[in-house]
TIFI-772645 format. One record per atom (N, C-alpha, C, O): residue in three letters; atom name; x, y, z. Coordinates in Angstrom, 1 decimal, decimal comma. Each point is the difference from the previous one (the first is absolute). Layout:
TIFI-772645
> resn	name	X	Y	Z
> ALA	CA	X	Y	Z
...
This chain:
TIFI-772645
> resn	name	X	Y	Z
> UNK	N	-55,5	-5,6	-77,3
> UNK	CA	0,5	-0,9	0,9
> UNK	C	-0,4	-1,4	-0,3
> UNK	O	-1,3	-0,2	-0,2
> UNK	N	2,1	-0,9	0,1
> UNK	CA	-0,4	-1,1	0,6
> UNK	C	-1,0	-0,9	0,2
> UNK	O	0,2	-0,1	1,2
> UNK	N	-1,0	-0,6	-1,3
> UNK	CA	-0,9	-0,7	0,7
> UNK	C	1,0	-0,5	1,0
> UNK	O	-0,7	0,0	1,0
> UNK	N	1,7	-0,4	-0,7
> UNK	CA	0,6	-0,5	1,4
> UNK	C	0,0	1,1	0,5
> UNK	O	-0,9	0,1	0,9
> UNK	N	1,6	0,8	-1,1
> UNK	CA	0,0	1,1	1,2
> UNK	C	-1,5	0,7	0,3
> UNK	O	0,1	0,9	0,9
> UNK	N	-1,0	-1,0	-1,2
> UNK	CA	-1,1	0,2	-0,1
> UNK	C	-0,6	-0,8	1,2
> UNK	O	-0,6	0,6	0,8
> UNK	N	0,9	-2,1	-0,8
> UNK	CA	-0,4	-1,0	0,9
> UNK	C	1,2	0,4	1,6
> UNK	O	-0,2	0,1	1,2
> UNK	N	0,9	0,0	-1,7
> UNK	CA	1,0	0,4	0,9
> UNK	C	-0,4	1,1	1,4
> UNK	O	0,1	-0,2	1,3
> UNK	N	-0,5	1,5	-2,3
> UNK	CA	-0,7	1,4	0,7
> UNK	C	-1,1	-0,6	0,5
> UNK	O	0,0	0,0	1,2
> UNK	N	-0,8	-0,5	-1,8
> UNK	CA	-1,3	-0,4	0,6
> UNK	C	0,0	-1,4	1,5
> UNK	O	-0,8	-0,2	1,0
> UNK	N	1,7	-0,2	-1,3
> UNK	CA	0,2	-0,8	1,5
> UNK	C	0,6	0,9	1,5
> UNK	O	-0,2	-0,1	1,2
> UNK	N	1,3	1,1	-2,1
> UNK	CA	0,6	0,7	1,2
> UNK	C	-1,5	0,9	0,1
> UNK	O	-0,3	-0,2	1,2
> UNK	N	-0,3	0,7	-1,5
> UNK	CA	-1,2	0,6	-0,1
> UNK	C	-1,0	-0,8	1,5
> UNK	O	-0,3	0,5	1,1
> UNK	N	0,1	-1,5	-1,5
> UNK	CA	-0,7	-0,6	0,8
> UNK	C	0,5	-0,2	1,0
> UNK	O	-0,5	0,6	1,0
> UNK	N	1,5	-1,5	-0,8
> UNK	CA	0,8	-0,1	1,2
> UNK	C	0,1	1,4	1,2
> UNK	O	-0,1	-0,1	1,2
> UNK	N	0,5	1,5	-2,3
> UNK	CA	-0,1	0,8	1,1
> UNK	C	-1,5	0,4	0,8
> UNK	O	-0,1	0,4	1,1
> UNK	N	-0,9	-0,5	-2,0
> UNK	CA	-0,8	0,5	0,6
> UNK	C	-1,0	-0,9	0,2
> UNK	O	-1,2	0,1	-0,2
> UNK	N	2,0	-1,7	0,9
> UNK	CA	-0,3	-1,0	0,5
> UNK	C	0,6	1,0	1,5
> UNK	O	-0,8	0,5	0,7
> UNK	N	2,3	-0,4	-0,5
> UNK	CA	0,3	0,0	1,1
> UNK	C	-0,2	1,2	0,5
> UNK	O	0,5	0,1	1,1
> UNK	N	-1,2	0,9	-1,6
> UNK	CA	-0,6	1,6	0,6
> UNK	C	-1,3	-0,6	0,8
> UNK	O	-0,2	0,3	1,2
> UNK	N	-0,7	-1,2	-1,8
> UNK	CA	-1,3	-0,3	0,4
> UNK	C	0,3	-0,8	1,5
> UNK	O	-0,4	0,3	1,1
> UNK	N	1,3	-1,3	-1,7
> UNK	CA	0,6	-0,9	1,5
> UNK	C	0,4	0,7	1,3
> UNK	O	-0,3	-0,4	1,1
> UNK	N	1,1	1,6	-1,3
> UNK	CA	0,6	0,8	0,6
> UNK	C	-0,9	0,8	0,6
> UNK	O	0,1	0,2	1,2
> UNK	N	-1,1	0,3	-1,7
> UNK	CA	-1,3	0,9	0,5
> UNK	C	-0,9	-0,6	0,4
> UNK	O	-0,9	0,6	0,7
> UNK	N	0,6	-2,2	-0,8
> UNK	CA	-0,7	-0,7	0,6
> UNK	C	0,5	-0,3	1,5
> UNK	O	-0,8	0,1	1,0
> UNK	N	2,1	-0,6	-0,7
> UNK	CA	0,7	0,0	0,9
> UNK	C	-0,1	1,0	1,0
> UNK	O	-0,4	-0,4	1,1
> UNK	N	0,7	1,5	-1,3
> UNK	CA	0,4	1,3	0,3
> UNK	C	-1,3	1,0	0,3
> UNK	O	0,3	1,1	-0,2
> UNK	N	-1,4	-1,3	0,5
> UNK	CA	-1,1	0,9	0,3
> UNK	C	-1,0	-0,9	1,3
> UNK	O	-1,2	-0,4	0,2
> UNK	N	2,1	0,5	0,1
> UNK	CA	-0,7	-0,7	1,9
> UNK	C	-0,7	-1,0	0,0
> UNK	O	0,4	-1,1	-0,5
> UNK	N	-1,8	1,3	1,1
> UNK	CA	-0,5	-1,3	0,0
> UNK	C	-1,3	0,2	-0,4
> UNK	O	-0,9	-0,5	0,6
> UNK	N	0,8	1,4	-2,1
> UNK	CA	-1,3	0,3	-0,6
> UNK	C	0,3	-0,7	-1,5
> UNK	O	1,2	-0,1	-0,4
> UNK	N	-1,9	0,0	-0,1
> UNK	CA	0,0	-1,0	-1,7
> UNK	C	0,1	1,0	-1,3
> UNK	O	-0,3	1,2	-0,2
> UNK	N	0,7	-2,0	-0,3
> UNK	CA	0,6	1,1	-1,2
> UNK	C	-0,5	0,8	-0,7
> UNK	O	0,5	1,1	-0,3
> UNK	N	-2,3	-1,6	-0,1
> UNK	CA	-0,7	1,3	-0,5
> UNK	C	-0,7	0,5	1,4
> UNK	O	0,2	1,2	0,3
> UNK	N	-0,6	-1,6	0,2
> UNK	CA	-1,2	0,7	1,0
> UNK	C	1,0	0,3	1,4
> UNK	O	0,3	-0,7	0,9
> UNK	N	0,2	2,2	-1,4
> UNK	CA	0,9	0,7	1,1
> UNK	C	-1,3	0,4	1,2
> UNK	O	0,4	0,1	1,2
> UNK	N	-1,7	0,1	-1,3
> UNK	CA	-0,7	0,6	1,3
> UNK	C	0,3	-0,7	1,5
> UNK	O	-0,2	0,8	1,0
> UNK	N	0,6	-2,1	-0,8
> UNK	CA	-0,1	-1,0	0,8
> UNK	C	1,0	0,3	0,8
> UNK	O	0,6	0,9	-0,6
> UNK	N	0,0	-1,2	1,8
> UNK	CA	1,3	-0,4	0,7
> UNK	C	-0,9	-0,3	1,2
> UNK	O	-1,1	0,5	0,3
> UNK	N	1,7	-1,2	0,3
> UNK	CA	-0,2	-0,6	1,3
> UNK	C	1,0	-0,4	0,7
> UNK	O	1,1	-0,4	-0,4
> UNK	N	-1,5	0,6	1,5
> UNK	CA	1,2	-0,2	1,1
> UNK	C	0,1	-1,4	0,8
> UNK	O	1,2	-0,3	0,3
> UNK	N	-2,0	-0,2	0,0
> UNK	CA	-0,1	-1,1	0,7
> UNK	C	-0,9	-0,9	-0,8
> UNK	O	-0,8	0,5	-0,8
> UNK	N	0,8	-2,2	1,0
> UNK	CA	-1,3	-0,9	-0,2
> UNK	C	-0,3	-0,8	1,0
> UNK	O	0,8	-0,3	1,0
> UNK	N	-1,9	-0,1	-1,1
> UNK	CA	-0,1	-1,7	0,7
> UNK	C	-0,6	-0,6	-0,7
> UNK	O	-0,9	0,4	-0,7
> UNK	N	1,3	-1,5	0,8
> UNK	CA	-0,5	-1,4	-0,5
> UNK	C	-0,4	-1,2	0,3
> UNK	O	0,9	-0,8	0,6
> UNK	N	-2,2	0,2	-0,8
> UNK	CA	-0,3	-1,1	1,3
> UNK	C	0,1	-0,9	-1,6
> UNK	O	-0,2	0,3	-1,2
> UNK	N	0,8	-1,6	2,2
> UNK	CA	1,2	-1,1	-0,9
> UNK	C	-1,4	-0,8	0,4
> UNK	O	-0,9	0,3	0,8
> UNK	N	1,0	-1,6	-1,9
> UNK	CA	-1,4	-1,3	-0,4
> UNK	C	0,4	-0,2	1,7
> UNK	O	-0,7	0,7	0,8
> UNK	N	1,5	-1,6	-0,2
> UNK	CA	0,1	-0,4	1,0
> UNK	C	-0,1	1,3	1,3
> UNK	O	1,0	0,3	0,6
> UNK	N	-1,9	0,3	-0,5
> UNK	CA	-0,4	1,3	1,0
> UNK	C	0,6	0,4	0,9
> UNK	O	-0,4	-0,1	1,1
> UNK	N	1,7	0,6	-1,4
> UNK	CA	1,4	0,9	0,5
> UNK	C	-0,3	1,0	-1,0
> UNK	O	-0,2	-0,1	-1,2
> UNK	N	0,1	1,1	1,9
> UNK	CA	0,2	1,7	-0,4
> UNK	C	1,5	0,8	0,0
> UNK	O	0,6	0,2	1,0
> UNK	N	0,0	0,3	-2,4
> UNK	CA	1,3	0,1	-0,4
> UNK	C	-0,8	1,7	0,2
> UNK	O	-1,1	0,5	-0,3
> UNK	N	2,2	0,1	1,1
> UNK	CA	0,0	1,4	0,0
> UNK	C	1,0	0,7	-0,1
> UNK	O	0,7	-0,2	1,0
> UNK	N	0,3	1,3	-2,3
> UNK	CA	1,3	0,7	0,3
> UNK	C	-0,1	1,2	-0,9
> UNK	O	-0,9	0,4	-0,6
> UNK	N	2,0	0,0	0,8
> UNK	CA	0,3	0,5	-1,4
> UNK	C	0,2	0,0	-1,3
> UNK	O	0,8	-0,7	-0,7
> UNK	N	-1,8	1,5	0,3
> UNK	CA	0,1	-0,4	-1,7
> UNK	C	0,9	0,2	-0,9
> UNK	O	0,0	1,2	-0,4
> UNK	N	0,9	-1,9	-0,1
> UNK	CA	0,8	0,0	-1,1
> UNK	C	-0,4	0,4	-1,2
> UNK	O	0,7	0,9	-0,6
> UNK	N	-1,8	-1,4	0,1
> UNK	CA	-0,3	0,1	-1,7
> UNK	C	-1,6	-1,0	-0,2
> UNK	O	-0,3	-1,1	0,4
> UNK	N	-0,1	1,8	-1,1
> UNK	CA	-1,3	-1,0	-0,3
> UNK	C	-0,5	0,2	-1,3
> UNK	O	0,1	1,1	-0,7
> UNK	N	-0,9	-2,5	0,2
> UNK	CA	-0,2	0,5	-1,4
> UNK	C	-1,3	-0,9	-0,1
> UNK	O	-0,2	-1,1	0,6
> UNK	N	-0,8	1,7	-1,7
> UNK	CA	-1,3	-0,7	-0,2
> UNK	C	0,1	-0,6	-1,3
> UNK	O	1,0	-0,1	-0,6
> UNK	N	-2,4	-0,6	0,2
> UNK	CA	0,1	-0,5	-1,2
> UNK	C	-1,3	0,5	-0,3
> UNK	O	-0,9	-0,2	0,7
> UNK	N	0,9	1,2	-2,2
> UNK	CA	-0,9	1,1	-0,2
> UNK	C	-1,4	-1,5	-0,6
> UNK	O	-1,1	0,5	-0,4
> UNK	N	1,3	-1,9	0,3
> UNK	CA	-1,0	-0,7	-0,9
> UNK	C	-0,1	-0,9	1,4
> UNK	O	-0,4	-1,1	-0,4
> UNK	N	0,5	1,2	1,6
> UNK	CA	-0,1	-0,7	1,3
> UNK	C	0,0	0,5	1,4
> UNK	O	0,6	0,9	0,4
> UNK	N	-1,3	-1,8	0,3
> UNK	CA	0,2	0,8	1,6
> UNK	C	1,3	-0,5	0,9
> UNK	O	0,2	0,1	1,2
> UNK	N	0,6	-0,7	-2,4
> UNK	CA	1,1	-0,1	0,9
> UNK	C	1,3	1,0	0,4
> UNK	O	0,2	0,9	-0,9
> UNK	N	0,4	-0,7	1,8
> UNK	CA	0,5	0,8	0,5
> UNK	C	1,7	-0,3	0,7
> UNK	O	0,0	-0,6	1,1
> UNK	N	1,0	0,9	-1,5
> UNK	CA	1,1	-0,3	0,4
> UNK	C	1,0	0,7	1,2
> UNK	O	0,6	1,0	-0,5
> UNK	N	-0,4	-1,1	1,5
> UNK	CA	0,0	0,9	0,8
> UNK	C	2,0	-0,2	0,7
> UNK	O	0,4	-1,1	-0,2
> UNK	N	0,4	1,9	0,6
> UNK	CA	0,8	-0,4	0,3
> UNK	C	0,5	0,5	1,6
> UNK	O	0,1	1,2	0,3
> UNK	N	0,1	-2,1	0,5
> UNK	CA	-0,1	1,1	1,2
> UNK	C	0,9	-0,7	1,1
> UNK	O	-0,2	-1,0	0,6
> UNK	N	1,2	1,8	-0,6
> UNK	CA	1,6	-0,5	1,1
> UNK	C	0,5	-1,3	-0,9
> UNK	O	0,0	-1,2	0,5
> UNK	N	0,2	1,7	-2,0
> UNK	CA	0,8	-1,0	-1,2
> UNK	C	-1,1	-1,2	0,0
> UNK	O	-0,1	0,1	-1,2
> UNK	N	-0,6	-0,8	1,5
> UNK	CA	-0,7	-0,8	-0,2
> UNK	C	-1,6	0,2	-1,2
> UNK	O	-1,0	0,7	0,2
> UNK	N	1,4	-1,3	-0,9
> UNK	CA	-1,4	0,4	-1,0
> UNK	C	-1,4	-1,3	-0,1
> UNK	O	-0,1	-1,2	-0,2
> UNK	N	-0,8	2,4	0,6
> UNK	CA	-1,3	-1,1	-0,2
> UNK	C	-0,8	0,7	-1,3
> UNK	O	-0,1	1,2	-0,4
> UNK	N	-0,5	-2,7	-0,4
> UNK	CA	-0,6	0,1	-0,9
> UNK	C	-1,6	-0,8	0,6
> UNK	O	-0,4	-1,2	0,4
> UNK	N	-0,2	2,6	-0,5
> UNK	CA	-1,7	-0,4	0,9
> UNK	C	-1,1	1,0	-1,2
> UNK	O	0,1	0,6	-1,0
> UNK	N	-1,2	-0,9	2,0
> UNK	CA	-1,4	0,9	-0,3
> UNK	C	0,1	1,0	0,3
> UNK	O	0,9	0,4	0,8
> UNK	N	-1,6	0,3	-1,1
> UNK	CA	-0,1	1,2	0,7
> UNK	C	-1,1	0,1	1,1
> UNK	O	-0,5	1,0	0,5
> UNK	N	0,2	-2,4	-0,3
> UNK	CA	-1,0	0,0	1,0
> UNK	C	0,8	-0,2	1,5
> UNK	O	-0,4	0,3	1,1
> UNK	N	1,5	-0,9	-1,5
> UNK	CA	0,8	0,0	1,0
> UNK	C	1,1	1,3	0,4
> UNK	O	0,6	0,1	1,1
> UNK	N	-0,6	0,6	-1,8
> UNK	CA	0,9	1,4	0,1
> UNK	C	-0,8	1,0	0,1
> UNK	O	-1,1	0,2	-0,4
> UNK	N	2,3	0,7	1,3
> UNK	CA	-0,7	1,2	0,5
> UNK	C	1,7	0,7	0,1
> UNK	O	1,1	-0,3	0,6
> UNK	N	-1,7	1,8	-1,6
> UNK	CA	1,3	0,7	-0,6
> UNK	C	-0,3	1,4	0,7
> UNK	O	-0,9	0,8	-0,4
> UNK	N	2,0	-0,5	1,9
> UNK	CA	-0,4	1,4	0,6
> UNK	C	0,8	0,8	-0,5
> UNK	O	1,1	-0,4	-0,4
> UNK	N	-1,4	1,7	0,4
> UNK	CA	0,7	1,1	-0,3
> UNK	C	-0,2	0,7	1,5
> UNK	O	-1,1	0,0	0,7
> UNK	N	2,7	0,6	-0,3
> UNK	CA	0,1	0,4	1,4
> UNK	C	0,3	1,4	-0,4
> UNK	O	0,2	0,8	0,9
């Protein structure tokens, strides 16, 4: 074959199993893509200005090299500490 078709397969290549990862990242609730042990049901979050955000959890995600913590809860997403969050499982 080819080196063009060669280059060809190898992009459809990628592309698809660009969009299986996206799709399964999407698609598995509101636990993160490698570390399935987690799910939670609810969060709260106390905001810099000391209002406390309490709902339902949509989806949340960590940063495996930080204590930051991304939380999503009734569509609104906060990007905090995890000094400030608290992730219940009901």
């Amino acid at each position: 074959m080819k080196a063009k078709g060669w280059i060809i397969i190898g992009i459809v290549a990628v592309l698809l199993i660009s969009g299986v990862v996206i799709y399964w990242r999407n698609n598995i609730g509101n636990r993160q893509l490698m570390d399935m042990n987690y799910h939670f049901d609810r969060a709260i979050v106390r905001l810099p200005n000391g209002e406390v955000v309490e709902g339902k959890l949509t989806s949340w995600l960590d940063f495996s090299d930080s204590d930051v913590v991304q939380v999503k809860i009734d569509g609104k997403t906060y990007l905090t500490s995890y000094v400030n969050v608290c992730l219940i499982d009901d």
